[in-house]
C-alpha positions in Angstrom: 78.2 116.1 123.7 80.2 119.2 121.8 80.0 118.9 118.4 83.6 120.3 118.7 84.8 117.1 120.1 82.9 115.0 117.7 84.5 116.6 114.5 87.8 116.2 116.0 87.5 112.8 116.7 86.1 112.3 113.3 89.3 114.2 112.1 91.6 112.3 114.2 89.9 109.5 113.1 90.3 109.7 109.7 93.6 111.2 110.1 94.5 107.5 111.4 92.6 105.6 109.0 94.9 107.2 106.2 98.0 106.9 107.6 97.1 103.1 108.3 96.2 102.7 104.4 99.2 104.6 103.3 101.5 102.6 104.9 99.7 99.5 103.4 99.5 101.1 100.1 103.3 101.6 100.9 104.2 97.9 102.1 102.2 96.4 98.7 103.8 99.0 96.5 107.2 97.7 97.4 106.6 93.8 97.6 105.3 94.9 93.7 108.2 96.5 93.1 110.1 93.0 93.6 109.2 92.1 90.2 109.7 93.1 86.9 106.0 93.0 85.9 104.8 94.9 89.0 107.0 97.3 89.0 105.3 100.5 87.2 102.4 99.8 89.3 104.8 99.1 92.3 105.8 102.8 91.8 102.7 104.1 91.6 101.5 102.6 94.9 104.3 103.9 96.7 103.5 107.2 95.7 99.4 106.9 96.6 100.6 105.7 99.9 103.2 108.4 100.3 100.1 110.8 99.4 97.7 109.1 102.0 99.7 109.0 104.7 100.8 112.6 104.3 97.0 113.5 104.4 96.4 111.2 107.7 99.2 113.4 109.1 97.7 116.4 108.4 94.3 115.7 109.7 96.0 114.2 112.4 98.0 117.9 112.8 94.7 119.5 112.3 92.7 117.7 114.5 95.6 118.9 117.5 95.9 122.3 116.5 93.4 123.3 114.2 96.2 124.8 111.7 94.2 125.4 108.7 97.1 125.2 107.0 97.3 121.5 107.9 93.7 120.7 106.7 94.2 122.3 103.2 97.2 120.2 103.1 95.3 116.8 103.9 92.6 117.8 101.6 94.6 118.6 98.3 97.1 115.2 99.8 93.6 113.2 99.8 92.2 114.8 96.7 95.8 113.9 94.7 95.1 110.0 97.0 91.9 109.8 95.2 92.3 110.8 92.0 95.4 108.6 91.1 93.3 105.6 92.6 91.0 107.1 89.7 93.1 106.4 87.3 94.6 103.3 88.1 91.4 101.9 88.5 90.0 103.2 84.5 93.6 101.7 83.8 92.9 98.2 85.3 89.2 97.9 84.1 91.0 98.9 80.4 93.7 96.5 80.5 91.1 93.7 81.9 89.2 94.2 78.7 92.0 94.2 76.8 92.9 91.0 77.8 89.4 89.6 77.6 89.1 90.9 74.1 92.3 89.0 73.2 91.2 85.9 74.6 88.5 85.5 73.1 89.8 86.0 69.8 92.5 83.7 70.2 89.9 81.1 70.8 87.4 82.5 68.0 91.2 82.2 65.8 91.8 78.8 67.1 88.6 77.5 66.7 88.1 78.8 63.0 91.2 76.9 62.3 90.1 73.5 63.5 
């Protein structure tokens, strides 16, 4: 087989797989958005979805027409993807502690009380 026709399948690939989770990222983002709690994050996961499925149609583009205008696009589009994701991950790991922390000294609180 040409290697040719295996990157671009790869590409296209890819290209699909992104578009697919941006428009999931998308769909989440606004049933978040539905309430008041959800809706910063909401927000956020429209935009990460906005980003992914602009890189899937640009590695969709590239893979077509091999405009490498179109793959630096994808790439910086994927590298933005990935690097929110980043930081709403460190986010959500912090605000899990958080609450842990606060849990357990409302019970260590309540239980010096008794």
């Amino acid at each position: 087989m040409d290697n040719n026709y295996i990157e671009k399948n790869t590409i296209s690939s890819l290209g699909n797989d992104a578009k697919t989770v941006g428009l999931l990222s998308i769909i989440v983002g606004a049933f978040n958005c539905i309430t008041i709690f959800g809706l910063i994050n909401g927000i956020i996961q429209i935009i990460v979805g906005l980003k992914a499925k602009a890189a899937g149609e640009n590695f969709s583009n590239f893979a077509t027409t091999d405009d490498e205008m179109a793959e630096r696009f994808a790439l910086e589009n994927l590298g933005s993807y990935f690097r929110i994701t980043k930081i709403l991950i460190i986010i959500a790991l912090c605000m899990i502690a958080l609450v842990f922390i606060l849990f357990v000294g409302g019970i260590a609180t309540l239980s010096s009380l008794r």
